[in-house]
Phi, psi and omega in degrees: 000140191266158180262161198208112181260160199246059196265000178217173180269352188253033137065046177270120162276137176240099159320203168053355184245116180292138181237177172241163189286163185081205204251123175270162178312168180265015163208161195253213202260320185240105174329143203269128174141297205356297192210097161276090194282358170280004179246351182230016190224128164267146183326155169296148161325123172298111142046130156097317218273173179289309185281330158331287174318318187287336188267351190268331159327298190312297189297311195301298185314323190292309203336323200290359152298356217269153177084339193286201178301303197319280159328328166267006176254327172302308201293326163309301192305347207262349162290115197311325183272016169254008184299352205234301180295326202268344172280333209331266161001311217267311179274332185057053186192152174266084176284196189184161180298309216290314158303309191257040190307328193306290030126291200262000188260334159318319210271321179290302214287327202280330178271027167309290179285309147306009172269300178321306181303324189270323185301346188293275184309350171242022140305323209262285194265349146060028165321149160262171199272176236241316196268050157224359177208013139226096188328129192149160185293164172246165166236041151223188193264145194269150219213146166300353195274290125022305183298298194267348173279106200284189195250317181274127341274122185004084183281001186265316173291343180276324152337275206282336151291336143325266173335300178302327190284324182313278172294001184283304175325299184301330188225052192309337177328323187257018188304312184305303183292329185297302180302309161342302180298312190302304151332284147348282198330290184302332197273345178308299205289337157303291177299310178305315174115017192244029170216168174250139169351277183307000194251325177283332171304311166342305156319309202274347185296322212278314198278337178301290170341304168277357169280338192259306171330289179304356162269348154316331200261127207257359148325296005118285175310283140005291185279338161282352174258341143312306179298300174341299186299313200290334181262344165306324187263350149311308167329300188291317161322299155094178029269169183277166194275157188306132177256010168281323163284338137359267171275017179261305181314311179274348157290339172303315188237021176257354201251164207262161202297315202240000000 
C-alpha cells in the first residue's frame, strides 16, 4: 500500500515519508491520544532566524550533488519499496518482506504511527519546502503531491530513522552502522532538495520521540521479539549483501555533504 496521508480536512496528500507496499493492520500500536508529536516537536526557524539562514545556505550548497554517487543513492532513497534493501550494507544481510514477514508486518503496523507523527506537524506548521524560494534542481519530479506536502518535519526522515531504531533493536551488534544508514536515509531528502535541514533533524527528533513511545507498547515489544528471531536467523543464513554495491554505497556517504 503506497500511504496516503490525510493532513488537511480538503483530503491534502502528503508526499515525503517512505512507506511499505502491502495491507497494512487496520490498527496501529499506539492508541490516539497517546502520543501527539505536536506536543513534543518544536516549531521550525523563524523566517529570518540564523538556522532559517542556514537551510537556505544549505540548500543552495547541496545543489552541487546533482549527478554525483551521492545523488543518485538520495534518488533511490526516495523510492518507497526500497526502504528495507537500503539497510542491506548496514545489516550485512538483505532483508526483505517475503524472508521476514515478522519483520515487515512490525514495519507495517509501526507506520501507521509515524503516518500520525508527521501529519500532526506538518498540519500545525504547514512549512513550504525550501525549492519554492530557491532556485536549483531538485533530484525527483516535481509533483501537485510534493507541492501541497508541507516540509516540516521530514516524514521520509522520521521513517527512515524510525525504521534504522528498529533494527539497531533488532542487530544491536550493528548499531553504529544501521543509525549511520539512517541518518544518510534523512539527509537524502536534504540532497534532493525537497527538504530543509532542519526539517530533517526534525525528523529524526519525531522518530526518537515516538519510538520511546511505542516501547511503551507491550504490542510494540512482543512483535520485536519475534522480528529479532526471525532476523537472526535471516543473518545466519546470509547470503551478505553485494559487495561492490557496498563499496560503492560507503564511498557515497563517506565524502562530506558541505
Amino acid at each position: 500500500m503506497r500511504a496516503v496521508w490525510l493532513v488537511t480536512t480538503a483530503a491534502l496528500m502528503l508526499t515525503g515519508c517512505a512507506t511499505l507496499s502491502g495491507d497494512a493492520p487496520s490498527h496501529r500500536y499506539l492508541a490516539k491520544g497517546v502520543f501527539d508529536a505536536r506536543d513534543h516537536l518544536p516549531p521550525p526557524p523563524p523566517k529570518g532566524s540564523e538556522a532559517a539562514l542556514r537551510d537556505r545556505e544549505i540548500f543552495r550548497a547541496t545543489r552541487a550533488l546533482k549527478d554525483t554517487p551521492r545523488w543518485s543513492l538520495a534518488q533511490e532513497d526516495n523510492v518507497e519499496e526500497r526502504v528495507l534493501d537500503g539497510y542491506a550494507c548496514a545489516l550485512g544481510v538483505t532483508p526483505s518482506f517475503e524472508r521476514n514477514p515478522k519483520l515487515a508486518a512490525t514495519l507495517l503496523r509501526m507506520s501507521r504511527d509515524v503516518r500520525s507523527a508527521v501529519a500532526g506537524p506538518k498540519l500545525k506548521y504547514r512549512r513550504p519546502r525550501p525549492y519554492f524560494s530557491e532556485e536549483g534542481p531538485i533530484c525527483i519530479k516535481r509533483s501537485l503531491g510534493l507541492a501541497l506536502s508541507p516540509d516540516y518535519p521530514s516524514g521520509h526522515s522520521t521513517w527512515g530513522w524510525s525504521v534504522g531504531l528498529v533494527l539497531a533493536e533488532l542487530a544491536p551488534d550493528r548499531r553504529e552502522a544501521i543509525l549511520t544508514r539512517a541518518k544518510a536515509y534523512g539527509e537524502s531528502r536534504m540532497i534532493c532538495g525537497v527538504h530543509n535541514m532542519s526539517s530533517v533533524e526534525a525528523g529524526r527528533m519525531n522518530a526518537e520521540n515516538l519510538f520511546t513511545a511505542l516501547k511503551g507498547s507491550d504490542a510494540f515489544k512482543a512483535d520485536l521479539a519475534a522480528a529479532r528471531a526471525e532476523l537472526d536467523a535471516a543473518r545466519a543464513a546470509g547470503p551478505a549483501p553485494d559487495a561492490k554495491r557496498c563499496e560503492a554505497e560507503a564511498a557515497a556517504l563517506s565524502k562530506p555533504l558541505l
